[in-house]
C-alpha positions in Angstrom: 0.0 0.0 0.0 1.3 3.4 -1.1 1.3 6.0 1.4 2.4 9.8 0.3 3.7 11.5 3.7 5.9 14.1 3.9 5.3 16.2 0.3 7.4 18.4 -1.0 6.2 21.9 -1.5 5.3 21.9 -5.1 3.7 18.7 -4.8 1.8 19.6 -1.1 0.7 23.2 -2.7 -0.3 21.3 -5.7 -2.5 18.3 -4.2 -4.4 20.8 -1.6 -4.8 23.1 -4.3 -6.9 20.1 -6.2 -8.3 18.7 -3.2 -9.8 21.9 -2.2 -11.0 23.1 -5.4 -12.4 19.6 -7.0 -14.4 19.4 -3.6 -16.3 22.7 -3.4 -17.7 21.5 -6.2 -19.7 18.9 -4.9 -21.6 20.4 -2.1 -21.8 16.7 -0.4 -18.4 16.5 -0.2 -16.3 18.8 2.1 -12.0 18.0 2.5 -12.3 17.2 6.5 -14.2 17.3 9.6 -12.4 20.2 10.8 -12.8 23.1 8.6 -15.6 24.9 10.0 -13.7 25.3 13.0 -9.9 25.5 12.3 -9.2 25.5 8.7 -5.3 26.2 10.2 -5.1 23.3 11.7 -6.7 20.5 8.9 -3.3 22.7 6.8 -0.7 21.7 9.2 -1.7 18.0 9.3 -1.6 17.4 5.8 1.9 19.8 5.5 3.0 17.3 8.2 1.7 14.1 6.9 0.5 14.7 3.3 -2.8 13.1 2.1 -2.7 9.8 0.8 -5.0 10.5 -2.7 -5.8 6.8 -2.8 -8.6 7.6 0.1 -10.3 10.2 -1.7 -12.0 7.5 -4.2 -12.9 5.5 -1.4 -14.5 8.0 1.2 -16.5 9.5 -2.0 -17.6 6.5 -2.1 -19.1 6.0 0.9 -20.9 9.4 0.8 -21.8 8.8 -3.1 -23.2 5.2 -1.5 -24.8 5.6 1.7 -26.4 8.9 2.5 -28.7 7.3 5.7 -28.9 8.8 8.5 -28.6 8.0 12.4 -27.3 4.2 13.3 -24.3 3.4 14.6 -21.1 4.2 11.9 -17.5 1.8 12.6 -14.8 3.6 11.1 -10.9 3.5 11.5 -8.5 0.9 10.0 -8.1 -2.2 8.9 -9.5 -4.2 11.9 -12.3 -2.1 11.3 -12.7 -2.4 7.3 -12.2 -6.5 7.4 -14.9 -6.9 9.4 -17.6 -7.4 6.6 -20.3 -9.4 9.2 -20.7 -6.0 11.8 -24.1 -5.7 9.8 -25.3 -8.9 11.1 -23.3 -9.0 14.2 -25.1 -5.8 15.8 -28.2 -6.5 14.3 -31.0 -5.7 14.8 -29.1 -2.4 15.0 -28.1 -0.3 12.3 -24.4 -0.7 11.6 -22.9 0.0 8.7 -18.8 -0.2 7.9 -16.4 2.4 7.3 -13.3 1.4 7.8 -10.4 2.3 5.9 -7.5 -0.2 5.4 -4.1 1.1 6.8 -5.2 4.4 7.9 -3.6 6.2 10.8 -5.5 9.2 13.1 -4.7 11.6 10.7 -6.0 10.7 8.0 -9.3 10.3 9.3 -9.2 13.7 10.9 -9.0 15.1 7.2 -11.9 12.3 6.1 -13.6 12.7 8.9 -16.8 15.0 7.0 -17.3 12.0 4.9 -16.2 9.2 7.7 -19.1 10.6 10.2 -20.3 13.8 10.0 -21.8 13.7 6.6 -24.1 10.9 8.1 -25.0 12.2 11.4 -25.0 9.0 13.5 -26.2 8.2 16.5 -22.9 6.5 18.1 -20.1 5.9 16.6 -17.1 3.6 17.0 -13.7 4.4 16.9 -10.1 1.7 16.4 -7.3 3.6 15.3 -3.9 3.3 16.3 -2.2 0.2 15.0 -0.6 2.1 11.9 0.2 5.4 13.8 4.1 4.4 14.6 5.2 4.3 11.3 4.2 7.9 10.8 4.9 10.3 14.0 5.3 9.7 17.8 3.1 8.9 20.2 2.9 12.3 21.7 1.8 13.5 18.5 -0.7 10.7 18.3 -2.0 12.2 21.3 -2.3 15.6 20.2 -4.2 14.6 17.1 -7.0 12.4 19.3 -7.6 15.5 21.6 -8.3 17.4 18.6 -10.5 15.0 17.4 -12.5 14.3 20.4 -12.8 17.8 20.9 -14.2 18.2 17.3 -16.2 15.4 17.9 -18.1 16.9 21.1 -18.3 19.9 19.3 -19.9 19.1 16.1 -21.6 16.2 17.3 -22.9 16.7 21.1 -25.7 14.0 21.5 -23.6 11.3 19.8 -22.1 8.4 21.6 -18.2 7.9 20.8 -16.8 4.1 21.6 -13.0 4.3 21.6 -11.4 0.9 21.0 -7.7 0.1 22.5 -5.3 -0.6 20.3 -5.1 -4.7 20.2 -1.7 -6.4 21.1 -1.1 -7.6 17.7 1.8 -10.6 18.0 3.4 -9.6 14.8 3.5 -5.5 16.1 5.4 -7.1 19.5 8.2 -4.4 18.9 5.5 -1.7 18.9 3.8 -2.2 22.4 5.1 1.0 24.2 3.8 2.8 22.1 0.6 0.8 21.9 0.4 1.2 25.7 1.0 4.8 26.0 -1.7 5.6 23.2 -4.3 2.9 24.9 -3.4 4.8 28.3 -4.4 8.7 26.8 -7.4 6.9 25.0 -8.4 5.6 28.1 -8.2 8.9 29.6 -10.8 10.5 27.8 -13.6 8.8 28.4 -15.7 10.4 30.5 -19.1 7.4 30.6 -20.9 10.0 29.2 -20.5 10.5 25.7 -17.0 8.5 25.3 -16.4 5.4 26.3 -13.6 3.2 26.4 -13.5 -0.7 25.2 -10.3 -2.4 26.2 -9.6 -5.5 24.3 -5.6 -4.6 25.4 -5.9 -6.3 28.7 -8.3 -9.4 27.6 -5.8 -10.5 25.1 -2.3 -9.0 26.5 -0.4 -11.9 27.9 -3.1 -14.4 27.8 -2.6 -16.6 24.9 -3.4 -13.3 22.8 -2.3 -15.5 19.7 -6.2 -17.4 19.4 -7.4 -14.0 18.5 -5.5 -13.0 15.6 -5.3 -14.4 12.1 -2.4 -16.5 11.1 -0.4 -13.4 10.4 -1.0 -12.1 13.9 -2.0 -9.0 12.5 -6.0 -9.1 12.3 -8.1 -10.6 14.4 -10.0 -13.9 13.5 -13.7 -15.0 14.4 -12.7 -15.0 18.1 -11.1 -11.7 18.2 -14.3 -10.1 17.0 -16.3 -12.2 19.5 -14.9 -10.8 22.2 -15.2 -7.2 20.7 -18.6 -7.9 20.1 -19.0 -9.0 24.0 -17.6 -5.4 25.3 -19.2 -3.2 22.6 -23.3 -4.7 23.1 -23.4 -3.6 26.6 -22.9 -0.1 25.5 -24.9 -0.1 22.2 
């Protein structure tokens, strides 16, 4: 998978420049969940990350696809996007999947108008994290969840937010302070209000964690997804 992340400045000016302008076209379609409040600050995430292009298809997508309202909307990465049976497994609520493979925080924060807001849910559910080493530290992994929880509260103030640990993927062994300290700030925001906090960390950490995860002990199997299932009904 092809990830663009620190861009040049011909290539950044260029890419924003197209993103912006091929957007405010199509008035269903607006660049990230952030704009109406801080413009500023949507700028200095892509200058610091870029935008990976290969998104923009597939978020259009969901918006060209699915313009429902309310439910419950599952976004985040790939332990999100591979789980194609959440339809059936929250039934007889309304789930529907939007998960994007490999994503880190960021780029959600700059999808996040198609991701959630476009679709005004009535909870939604939240696993990010297991990509976010490879692009920036965890304090600055930190710094880009408070600014989306705080977006969150803001735009959406009735809505439910369920924020999922980071899983302790076998195969990501070499990653687990960083895993930790992320699952720790996560944990710290939830105030059993309007964000919650599932731990699957601590059910899987050191106990056998390997029956949950596919042969490459990177995604989770049919048990893994059991036991999110088990912690997520009680708050749905």
């Amino acid at each position: 998978m092809l990830y663009l992340r620190l861009l040049n400045k011909t290539t950044f000016f260029f890419l924003v420049c197209f993103l912006l302008t091929g957007c405010s076209k199509d008035p269903k379609y607006k660049i990230n969940g952030i704009s109406n409040l801080n413009l500023d600050t949507y700028n200095q995430l892509v200058k610091e990350l870029g935008v990976d292009v290969q998104y923009y298809n597939t978020v259009q997508h969901f918006v060209e696809t699915d313009d429902r309202k309310g439910g419950i909307i599952l976004t985040g990465s790939s332990t999100i996007t591979i789980w194609e049976s959440v339809e059936e497994d929250l039934a007889p609520l309304f789930a529907r999947n939007r998960g994007i493979g490999g994503s880190n925080l960021a780029q959600i924060i700059i999808h996040g108008e198609q991701l959630i807001f476009y679709n005004d849910p009535q909870t939604v559910i939240f696993y990010i994290g297991d990509n976010d080493p490879f692009y920036y530290n965890s304090e600055t992994f930190c710094r880009y969840m408070q600014l989306f929880i705080d977006n969150f509260k803001h735009r959406l103030p009735n809505v439910k937010l369920v924020l999922v640990s980071v899983k302790p993927s076998p195969s990501r062994e070499e990653k687990f302070n960083y895993y930790k300290t992320i699952n720790s700030f996560i944990k710290g925001q939830a105030d059993n209000k309007q964000i919650f906090f599932i731990d699957i960390w601590s059910a899987m950490y050191k106990k056998n964690a390997e029956q949950y995860f596919q042969s490459d002990m990177l995604h989770l199997n049919r048990k893994g997804y059991e036991l999110l299932i088990e912690k997520l009904k009680p708050l749905l």
